[in-house]
C-alpha positions in Angstrom: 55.7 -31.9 7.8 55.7 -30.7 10.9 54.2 -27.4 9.9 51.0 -29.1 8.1 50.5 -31.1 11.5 50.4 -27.8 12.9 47.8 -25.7 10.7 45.8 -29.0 10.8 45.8 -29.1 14.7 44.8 -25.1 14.5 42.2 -26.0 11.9 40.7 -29.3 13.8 40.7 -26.9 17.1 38.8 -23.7 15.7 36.3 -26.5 14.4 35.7 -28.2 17.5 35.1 -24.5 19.3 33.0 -23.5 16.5 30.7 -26.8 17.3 31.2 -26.3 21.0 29.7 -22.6 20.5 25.7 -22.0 21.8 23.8 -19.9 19.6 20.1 -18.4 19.9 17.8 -16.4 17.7 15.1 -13.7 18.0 12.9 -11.6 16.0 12.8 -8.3 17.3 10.1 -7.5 14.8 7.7 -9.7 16.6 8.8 -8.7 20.2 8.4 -5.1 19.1 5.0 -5.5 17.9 3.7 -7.9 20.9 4.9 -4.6 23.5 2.0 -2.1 23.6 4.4 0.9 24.4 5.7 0.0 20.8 2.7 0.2 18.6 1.3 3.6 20.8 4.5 5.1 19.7 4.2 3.3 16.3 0.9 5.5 16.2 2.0 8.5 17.3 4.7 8.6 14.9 2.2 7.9 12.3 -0.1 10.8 13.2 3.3 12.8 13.1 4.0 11.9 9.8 0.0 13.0 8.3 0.4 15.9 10.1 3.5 17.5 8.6 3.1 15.3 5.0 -0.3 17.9 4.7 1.3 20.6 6.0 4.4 19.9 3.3 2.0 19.2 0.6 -0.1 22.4 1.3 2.9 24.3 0.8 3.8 22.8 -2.6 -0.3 23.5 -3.2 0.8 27.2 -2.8 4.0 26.3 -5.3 1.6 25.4 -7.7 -1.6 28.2 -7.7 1.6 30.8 -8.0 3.1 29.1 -10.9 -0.7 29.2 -12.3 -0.9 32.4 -12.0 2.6 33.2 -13.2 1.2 31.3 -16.2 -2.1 32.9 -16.8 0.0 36.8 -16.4 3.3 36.1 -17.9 2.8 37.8 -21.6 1.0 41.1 -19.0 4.0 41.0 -17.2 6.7 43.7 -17.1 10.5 42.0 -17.4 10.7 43.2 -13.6 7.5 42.2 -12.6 8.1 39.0 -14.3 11.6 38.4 -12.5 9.9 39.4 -8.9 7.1 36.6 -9.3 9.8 34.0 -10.8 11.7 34.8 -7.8 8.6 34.2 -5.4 7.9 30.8 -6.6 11.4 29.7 -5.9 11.4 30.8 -2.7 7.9 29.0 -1.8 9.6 26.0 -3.5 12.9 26.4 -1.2 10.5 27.0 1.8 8.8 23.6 1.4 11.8 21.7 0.6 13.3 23.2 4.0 10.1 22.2 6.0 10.2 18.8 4.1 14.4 18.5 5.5 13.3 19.8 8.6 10.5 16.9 9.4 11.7 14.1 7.3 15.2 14.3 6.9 18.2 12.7 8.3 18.2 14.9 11.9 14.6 16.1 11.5 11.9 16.0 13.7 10.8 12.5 12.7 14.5 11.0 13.5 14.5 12.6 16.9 11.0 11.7 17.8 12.1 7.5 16.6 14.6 7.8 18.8 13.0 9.2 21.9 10.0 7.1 21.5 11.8 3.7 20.5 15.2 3.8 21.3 14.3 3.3 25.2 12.3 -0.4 24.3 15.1 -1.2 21.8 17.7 -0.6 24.9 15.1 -2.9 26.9 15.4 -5.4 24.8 18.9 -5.4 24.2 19.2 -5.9 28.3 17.3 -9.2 28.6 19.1 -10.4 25.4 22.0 -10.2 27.3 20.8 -11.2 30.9 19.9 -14.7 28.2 22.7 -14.9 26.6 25.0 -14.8 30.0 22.5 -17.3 32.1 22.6 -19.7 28.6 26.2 -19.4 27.4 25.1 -18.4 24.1 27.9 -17.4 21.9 25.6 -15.4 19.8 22.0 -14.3 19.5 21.2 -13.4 15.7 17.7 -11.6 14.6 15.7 -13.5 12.4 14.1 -10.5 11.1 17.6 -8.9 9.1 17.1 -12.6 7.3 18.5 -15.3 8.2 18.5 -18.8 6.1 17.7 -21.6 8.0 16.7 -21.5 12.0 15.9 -24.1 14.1 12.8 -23.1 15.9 13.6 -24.5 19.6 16.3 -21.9 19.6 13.9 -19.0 19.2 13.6 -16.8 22.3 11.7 -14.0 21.3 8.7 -15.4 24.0 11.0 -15.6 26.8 12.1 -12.0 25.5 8.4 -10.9 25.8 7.8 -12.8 29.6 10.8 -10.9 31.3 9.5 -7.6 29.6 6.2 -8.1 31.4 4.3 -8.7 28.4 2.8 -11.8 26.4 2.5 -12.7 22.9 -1.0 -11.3 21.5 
């Protein structure tokens, strides 16, 4: 008996801290795209990613007039002569899947350039979150934008997020 008194006291107690707890939600989505600095870097990244897309795709262009022309010649082709254009295709093919890893893939350019260009808001934002979170006593401070169920509006402080930043909803 006295043990089930004592799980329900534990039980009753981690329900009244759970009510007790203050909690706050933003949508960094919205703050990011309400900061100018954030949508020029947005751009620039975008212009990036045309730039070395056409450059990729020009290279596969080149895949494909020498597998053309491997086509058209093949039955004039010596066994040698065949073997030495088979081989010249691959390596086109290999040199635009390296240029393709080397821009777009998990430590390309494109992941180094998102990082320099948005980590430093991100890191910004993070800051005020928790100069808010410390003045308000907020347990916790969710995103709304990783989807979220239900959230009661008056506990949104993406605005006030904005304000300290030096920048205002547009």
């Amino acid at each position: 008996m006295k043990r089930t008194g004592f799980i329900l006291a534990i039980v009753l107690g981690c329900q009244v801290m759970a009510f007790s707890q203050k909690f706050a939600f933003v949508d960094t989505d919205y703050i990011l795209k309400n900061i100018p600095a954030y949508e020029a870097a947005q751009d620039q990244l975008n212009q990036l990613s045309k730039t070395w897309q056409q450059e990729i795709e020009g290279v596969y262009q080149e895949v494909a007039t020498l597998y053309k022309e491997f086509q058209a010649e093949s039955v004039f082709l010596s066994g040698e002569m065949r073997t030495k254009k088979e081989e010249a295709i691959i390596e086109k093919e290999k040199q635009a899947k390296l240029l393709q890893q080397k821009y777009f893939g998990a430590e390309g350019e494109m992941s180094k350039r998102q990082q320099a260009l948005i980590q430093p808001l991100q890191d910004q934002i993070t800051a005020v979150l928790r100069e808010i979170a410390r003045e308000e006593s907020l347990a916790a401070i969710f995103d709304k934008s990783t989807g979220v169920l239900y959230l009661d509006p008056k506990s949104d402080k993406s605005d006030q997020v904005l304000e300290r930043l030096g920048h205002k909803k547009q």
